[in-house]
C-alpha positions as CSV (number, residue, x, y, z in Angstrom):
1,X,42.3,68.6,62.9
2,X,42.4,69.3,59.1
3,X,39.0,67.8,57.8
4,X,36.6,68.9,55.5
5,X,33.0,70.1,57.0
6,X,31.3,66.6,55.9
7,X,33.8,64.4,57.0
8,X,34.4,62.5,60.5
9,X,36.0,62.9,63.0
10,X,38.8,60.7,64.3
11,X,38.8,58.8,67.5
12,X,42.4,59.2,69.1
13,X,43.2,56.5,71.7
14,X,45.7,57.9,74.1
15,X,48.1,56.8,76.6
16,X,48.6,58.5,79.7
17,X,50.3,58.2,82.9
18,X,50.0,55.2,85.2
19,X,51.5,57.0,88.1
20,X,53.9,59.9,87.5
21,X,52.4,62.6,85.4
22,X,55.8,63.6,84.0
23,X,55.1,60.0,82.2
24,X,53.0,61.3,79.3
25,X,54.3,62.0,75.4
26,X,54.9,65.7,73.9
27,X,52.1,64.1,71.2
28,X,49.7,62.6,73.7
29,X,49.6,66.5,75.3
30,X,49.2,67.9,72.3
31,X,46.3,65.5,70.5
32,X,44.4,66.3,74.2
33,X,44.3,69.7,73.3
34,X,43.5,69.6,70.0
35,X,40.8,67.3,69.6
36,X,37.4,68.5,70.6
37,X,36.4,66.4,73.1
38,X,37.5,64.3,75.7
39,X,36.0,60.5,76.9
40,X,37.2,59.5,80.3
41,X,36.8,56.8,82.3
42,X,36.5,58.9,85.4
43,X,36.4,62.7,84.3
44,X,36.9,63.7,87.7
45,X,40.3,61.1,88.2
46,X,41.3,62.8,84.7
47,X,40.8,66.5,85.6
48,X,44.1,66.3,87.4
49,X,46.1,65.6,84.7
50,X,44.3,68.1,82.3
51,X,45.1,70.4,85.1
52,X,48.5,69.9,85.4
53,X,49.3,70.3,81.9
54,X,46.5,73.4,81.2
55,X,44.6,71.1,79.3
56,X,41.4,73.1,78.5
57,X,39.4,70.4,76.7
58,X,36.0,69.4,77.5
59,X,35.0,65.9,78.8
60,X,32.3,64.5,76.7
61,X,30.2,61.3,77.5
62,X,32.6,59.0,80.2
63,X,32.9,55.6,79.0
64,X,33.5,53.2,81.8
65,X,33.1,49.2,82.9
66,X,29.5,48.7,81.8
67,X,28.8,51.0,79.5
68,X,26.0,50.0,77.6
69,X,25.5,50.1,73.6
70,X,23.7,53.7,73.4
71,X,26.4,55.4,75.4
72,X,28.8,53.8,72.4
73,X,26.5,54.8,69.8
74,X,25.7,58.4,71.5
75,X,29.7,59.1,70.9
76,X,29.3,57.5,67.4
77,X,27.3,60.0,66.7
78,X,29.3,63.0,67.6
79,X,32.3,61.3,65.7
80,X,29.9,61.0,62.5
81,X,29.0,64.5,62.6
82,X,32.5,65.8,63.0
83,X,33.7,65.8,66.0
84,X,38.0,64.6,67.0
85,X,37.5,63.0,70.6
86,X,40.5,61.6,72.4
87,X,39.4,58.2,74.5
88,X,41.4,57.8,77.9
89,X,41.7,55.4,81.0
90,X,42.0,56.2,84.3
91,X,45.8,55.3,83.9
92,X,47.9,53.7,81.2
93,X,47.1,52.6,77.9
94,X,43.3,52.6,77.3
95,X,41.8,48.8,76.7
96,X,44.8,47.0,78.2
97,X,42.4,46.0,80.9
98,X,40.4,48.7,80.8
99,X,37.3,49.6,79.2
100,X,37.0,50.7,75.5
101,X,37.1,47.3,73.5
102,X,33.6,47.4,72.4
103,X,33.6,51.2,71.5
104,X,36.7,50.8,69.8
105,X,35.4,47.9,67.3
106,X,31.8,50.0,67.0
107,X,33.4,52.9,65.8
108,X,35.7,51.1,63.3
109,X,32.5,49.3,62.1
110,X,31.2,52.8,61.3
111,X,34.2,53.7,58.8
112,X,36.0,55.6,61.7
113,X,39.6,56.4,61.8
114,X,40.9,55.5,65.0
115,X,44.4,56.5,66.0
116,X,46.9,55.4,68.6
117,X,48.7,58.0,70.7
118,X,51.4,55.6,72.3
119,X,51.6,55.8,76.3
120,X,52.6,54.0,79.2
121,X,51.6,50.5,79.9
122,X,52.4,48.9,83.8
123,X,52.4,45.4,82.3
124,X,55.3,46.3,79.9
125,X,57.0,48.3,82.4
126,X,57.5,45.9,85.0
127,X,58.0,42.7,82.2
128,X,60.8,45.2,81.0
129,X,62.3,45.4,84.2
130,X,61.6,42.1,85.6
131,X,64.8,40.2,84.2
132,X,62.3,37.5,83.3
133,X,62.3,36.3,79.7
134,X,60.7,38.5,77.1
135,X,61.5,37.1,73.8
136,X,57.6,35.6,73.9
137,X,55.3,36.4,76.5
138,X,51.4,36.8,77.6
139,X,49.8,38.9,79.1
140,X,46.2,37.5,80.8
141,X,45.1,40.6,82.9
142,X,43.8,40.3,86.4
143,X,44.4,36.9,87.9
144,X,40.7,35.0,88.6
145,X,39.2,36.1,92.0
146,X,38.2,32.6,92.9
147,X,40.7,30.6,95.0
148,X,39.4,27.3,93.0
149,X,39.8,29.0,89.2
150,X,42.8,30.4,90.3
151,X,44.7,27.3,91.3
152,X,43.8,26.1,88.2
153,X,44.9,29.1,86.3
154,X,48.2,28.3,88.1
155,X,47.9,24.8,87.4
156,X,47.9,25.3,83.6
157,X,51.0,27.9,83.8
158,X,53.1,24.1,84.9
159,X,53.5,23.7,81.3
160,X,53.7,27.3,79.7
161,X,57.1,27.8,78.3
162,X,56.1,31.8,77.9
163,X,56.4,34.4,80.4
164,X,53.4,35.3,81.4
165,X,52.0,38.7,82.9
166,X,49.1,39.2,85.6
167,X,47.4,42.4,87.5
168,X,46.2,41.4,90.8
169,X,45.2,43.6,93.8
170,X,46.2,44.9,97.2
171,X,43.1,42.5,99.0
172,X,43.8,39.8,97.3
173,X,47.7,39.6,96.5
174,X,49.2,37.3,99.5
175,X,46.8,34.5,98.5
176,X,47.8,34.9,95.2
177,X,51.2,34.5,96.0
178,X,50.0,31.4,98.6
179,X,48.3,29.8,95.6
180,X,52.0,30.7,93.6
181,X,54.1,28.9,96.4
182,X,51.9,26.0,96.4
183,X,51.3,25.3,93.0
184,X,54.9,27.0,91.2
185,X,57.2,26.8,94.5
186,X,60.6,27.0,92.5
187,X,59.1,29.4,90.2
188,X,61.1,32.9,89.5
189,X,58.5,36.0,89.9
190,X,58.9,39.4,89.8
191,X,56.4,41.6,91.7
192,X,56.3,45.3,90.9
193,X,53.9,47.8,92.7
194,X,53.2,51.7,92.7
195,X,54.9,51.7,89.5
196,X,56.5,55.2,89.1
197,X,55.3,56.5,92.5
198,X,57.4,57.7,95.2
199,X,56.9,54.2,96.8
200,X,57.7,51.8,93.5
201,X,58.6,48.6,94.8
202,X,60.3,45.6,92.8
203,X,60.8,42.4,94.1
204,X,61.8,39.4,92.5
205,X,62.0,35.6,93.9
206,X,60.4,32.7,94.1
207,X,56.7,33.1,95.5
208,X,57.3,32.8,99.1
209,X,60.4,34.8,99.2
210,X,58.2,37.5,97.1
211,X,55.5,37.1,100.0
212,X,57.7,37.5,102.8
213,X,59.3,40.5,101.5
214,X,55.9,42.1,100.8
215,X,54.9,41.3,104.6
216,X,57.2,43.7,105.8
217,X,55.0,46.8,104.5
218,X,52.0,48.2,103.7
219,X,50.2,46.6,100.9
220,X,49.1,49.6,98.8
221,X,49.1,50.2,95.2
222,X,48.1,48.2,92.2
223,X,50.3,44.7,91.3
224,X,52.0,43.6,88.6
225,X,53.0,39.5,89.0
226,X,55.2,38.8,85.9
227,X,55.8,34.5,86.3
228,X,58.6,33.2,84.7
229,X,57.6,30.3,81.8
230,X,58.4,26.9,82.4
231,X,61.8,25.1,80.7
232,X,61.6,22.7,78.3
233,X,62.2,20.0,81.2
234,X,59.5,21.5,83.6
235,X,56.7,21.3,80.8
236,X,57.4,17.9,79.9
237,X,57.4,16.5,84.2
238,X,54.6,18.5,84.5
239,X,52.9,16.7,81.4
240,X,53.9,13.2,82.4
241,X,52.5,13.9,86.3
242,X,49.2,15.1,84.7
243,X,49.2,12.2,82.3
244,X,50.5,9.5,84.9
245,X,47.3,8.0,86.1
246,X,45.9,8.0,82.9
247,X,45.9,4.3,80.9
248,X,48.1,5.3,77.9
249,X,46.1,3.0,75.7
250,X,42.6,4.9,76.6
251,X,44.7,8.5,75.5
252,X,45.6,6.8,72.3
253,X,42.4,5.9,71.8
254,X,40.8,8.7,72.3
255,X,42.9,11.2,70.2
256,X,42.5,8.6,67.1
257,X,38.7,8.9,67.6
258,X,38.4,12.5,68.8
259,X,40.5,14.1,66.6
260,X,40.3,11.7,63.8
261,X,44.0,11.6,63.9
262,X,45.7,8.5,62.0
263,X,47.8,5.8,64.0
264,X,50.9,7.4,63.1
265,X,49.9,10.8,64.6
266,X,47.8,10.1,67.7
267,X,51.5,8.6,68.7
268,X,53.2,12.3,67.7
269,X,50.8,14.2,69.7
270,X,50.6,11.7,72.9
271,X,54.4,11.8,72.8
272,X,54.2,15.5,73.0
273,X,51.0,15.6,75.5
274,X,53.4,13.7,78.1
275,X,56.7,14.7,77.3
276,X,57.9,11.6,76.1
277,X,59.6,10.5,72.6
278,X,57.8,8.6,70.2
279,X,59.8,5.4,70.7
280,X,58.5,5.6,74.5
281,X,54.7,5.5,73.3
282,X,55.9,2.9,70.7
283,X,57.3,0.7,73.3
284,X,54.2,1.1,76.2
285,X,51.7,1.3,73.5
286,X,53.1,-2.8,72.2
287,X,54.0,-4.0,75.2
């Protein structure tokens, strides 16, 4: 790719198809060709879409979950000495919950170019068709396995005002969507699986609606939860219910002490922390 014999090479991180192989870029086919080598999570997952575009390229080194510093710096190496390789996930964007991260900062370390090849992304695709908010949103990757960190998880979206976007899996989705219905009952969700499969599926509800629809099939297929953010009004009765049992004069205390904050602002930020105006903490606070 145009470089001089003592220059590196570039590392190109490409996006590929999360379902339908008709989903890849004119440039994405194109840099997979070109480049000299390929890094796969799974060459043998990745052979099929080679395959069905007569991609001749060769697979170099995988790089999967786990891979350990030496198979980064192995591929280092080859970039160093000239080599263009083209890093790609078993599906989708590479690093958007995938593995790569670590490579990727290595090899910038190392005075590497490394170059996006935009691709598809099942988080964005399902936000974009979720009709939730998507003026500010976060995405947090797979949900936590545990049911006791997950409630929590939940717990802390009461007073999110984002949308927020989660991966969860075929074993583990209806508790998910329990822990949803009992934590965020009037929340609106949107569920998408099999994203641009013959059996894409899109539901959107609040949890247990979401759950019953999904009871009448097979669950199959990787799932994208996309959890509408909390109002304005839910935030602040989800702050005050946190905050009830707690002696207002102790919180006071403590953010003046913790966080060295003066009289003036330990108010400010307890009036935000429960959802309250100022004049309210004034009031309880001189009682």
């Amino acid at each position: 790719m145009n470089k001089g014999e003592a220059d590196p090479g570039k590392l190109f991180v490409v996006g590929t198809p999360i379902g339908n192989l008709a989903d890849i870029t004119y440039r994405a086919v194109e840099t997979l060709r070109e480049v000299d080598a390929i890094i796969a999570e799974d060459s043998r997952h990745s052979q099929k879409l080679l395959d069905h575009y007569d991609i001749d390229t060769p697979f170099t080194l995988s790089y999967y979950q786990g891979a350990g510093a030496d198979r980064r710096e192995r591929l280092i190496e080859k970039l160093l000495a000239g080599q263009d390789l083209a890093l790609i996930s078993d599906a989708g964007t590479p690093l958007i919950s995938d593995p790569g991260f670590k490579l990727v900062r290595k090899v910038r370390k190392r005075g590497v170019e490394v170059v996006g090849i935009p691709g598809p992304n099942a988080a964005i695709t399902c936000l974009s068709i979720s009709g939730q908010p998507t003026n500010s949103f976060t995405f947090d990757g797979q949900a936590p396995k545990k049911e006791g960190k997950k409630r929590k998880y939940f717990g802390e979206l009461r007073t999110r005002t984002r949308t927020t976007v989660i991966y969860d899996s075929p074993h583990r989705i209806e508790r998910t969507l329990e822990l949803l219905d009992e934590v965020l009952p009037e929340r609106s969700i949107t569920v998408c699986r099999e994203l641009t499969k013959e059996f894409e599926q899109t539901i959107k509800g609040t949890p247990a609606e979401v759950l019953e629809s999904l009871s009448e099939g097979e669950l199959k297929g990787e799932f994208t939860i996309v959890i509408r953010g909390a109002t304005e009004e839910e935030a602040a009765r989800a702050r005050r219910e946190e905050y009830e049992d707690v002696p207002i004069e102790d919180q006071y205390e403590g953010l003046k002490k913790l966080k060295g904050l003066s009289r003036k602002e330990a108010m400010k930020e307890l009036a935000r922390i429960r959802g309250v105006s100022k004049r309210d903490i004034y009031e309880e606070l001189n009682e």
